[in-house]
C-alpha positions as CSV (number, residue, x, y, z in Angstrom):
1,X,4.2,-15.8,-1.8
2,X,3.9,-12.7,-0.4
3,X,7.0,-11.4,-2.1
4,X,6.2,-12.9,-5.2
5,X,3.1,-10.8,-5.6
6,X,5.5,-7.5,-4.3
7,X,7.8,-8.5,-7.8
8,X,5.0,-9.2,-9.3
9,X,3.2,-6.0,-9.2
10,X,6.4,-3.9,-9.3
11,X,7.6,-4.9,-12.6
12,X,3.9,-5.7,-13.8
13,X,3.6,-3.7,-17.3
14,X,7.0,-5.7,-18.3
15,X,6.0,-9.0,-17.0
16,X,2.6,-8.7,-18.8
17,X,4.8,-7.2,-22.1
18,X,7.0,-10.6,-22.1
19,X,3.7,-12.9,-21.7
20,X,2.1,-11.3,-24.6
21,X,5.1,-11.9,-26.4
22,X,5.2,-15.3,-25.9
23,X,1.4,-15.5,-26.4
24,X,2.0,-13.5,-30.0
25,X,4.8,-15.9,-30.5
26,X,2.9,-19.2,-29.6
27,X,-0.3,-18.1,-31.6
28,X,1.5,-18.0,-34.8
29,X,3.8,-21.3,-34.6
30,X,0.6,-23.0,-33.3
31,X,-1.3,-21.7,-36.1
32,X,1.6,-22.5,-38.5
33,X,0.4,-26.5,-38.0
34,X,-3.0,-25.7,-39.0
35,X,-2.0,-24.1,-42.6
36,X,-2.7,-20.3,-41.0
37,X,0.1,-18.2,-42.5
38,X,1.9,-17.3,-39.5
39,X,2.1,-13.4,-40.6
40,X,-2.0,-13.8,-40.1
41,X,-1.9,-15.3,-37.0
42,X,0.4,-12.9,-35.0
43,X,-1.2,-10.1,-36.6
44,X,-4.3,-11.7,-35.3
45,X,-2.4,-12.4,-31.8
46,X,-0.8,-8.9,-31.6
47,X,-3.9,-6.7,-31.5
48,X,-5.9,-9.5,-28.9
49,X,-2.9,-9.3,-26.8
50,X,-2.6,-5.4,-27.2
51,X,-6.5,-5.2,-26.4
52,X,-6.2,-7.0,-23.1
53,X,-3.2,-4.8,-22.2
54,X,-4.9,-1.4,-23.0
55,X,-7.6,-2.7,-20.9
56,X,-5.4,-3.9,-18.2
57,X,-3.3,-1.0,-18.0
58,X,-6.9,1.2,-17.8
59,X,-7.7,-0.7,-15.3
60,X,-4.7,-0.8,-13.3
61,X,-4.3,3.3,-14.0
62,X,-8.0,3.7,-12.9
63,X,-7.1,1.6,-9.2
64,X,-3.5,3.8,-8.8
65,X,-6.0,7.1,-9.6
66,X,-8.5,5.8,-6.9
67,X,-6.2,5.2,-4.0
68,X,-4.1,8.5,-4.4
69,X,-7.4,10.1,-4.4
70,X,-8.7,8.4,-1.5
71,X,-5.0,9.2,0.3
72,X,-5.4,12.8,-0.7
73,X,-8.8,13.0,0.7
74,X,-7.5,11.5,4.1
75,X,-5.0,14.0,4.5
76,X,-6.8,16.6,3.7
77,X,-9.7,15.6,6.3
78,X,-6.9,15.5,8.7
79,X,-5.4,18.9,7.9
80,X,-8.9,20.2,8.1
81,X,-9.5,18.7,11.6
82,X,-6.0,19.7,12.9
83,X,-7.2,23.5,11.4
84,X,-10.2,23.4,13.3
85,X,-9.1,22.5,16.8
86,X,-6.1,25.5,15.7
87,X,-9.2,27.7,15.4
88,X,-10.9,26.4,18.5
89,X,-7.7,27.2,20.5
90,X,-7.4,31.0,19.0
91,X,-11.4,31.7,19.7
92,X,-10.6,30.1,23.5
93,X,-7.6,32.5,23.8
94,X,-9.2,35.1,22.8
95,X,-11.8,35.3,24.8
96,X,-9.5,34.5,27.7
97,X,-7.4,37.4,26.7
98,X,-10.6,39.4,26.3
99,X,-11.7,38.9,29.9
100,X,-8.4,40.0,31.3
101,X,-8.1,42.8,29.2
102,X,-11.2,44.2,28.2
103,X,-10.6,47.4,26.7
104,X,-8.1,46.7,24.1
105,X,-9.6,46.6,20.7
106,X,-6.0,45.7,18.7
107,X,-5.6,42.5,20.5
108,X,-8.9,41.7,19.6
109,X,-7.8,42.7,16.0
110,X,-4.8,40.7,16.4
111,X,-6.6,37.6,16.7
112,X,-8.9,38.1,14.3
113,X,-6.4,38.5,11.4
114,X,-4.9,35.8,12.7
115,X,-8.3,34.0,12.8
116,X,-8.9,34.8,9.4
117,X,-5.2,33.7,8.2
118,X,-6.1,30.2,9.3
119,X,-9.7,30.1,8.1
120,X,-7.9,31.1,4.2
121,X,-5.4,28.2,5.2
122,X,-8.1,26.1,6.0
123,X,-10.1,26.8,3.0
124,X,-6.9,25.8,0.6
125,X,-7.0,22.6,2.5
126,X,-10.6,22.0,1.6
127,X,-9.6,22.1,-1.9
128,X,-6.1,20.3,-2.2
129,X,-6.6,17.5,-5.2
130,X,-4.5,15.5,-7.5
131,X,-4.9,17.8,-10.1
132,X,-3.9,21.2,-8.1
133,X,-0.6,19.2,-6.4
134,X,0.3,18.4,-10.2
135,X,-0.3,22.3,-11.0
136,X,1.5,23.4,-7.9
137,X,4.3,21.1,-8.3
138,X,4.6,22.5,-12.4
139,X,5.0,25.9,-11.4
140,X,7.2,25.7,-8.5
141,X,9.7,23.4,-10.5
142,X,9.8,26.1,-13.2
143,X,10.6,28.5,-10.8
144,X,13.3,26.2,-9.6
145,X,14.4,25.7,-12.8
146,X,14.6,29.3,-13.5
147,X,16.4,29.8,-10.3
148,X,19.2,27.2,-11.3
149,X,19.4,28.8,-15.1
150,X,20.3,32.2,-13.2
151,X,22.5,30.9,-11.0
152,X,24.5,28.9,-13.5
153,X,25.0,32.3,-15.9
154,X,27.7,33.2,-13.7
155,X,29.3,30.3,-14.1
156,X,29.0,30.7,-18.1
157,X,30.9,33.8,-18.4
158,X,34.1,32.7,-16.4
């Protein structure tokens, strides 16, 4: 059973294409007994069948939207908790450092800049969503694009 539904909803959008086929199909020979011109009937058929599926498919798009939100959000609340014990750590260090050597000011410096490095890094976390993965992964596949254009030129001019 359990593989069933696994095929099932891996090859749903064609599975539910070939039922509203037969559905179209079916309405119109059906309706052919009946004196219905069977031209009316699967015109009829067709746009039921292709309301259920645009409602379907919403649905379905809506759930897959949910969950990779949901995963992103996970992720990201992890990240932010693994940043915040890294932060802990530096501000522990620090003061350790500090008490062994009190009067230099550029390791204090040190950490801070590292400090705030992580806090940015932190702060990018925070606001990691579908929409800025889809942005980042469009303008770093240009680039790679670009980068495989100008390494193909040489190529060209043998």
């Amino acid at each position: 059973m359990h593989r069933f539904f696994r095929f099932f909803l891996t090859n749903i959008e064609l599975i539910l294409t070939a039922v509203g086929l037969g559905v179209i199909l079916l309405v119109g020979i059906i309706s052919s007994y009946y004196g219905i011109p069977f031209w009316v009937a699967t015109a009829i058929g067709a746009t039921a069948v292709g309301i259920v599926h645009g409602v379907l498919f919403w649905l379905l798009r809506r759930q897959q939207r949910w969950v990779r939100q949901q995963a992103i959000r996970e992720i990201r609340e992890m990240l932010e908790d693994l940043m915040q014990n890294r932060l802990q750590t530096i501000r522990m260090s620090l003061s350790m450092v500090q008490l062994q050597h009190p009067g230099q000011q550029d390791i204090k410096e040190k950490f801070d800049n590292v400090y705030k490095t992580l806090k940015e890094i932190s702060s990018i976390v925070g606001h990691i969503s579908e929409e800025s993965l889809i942005s980042w992964q469009h303008r770093y596949l240009q680039t790679l694009d670009r980068i495989a254009k100008e390494q193909s030129w040489p190529l060209l001019k043998k």
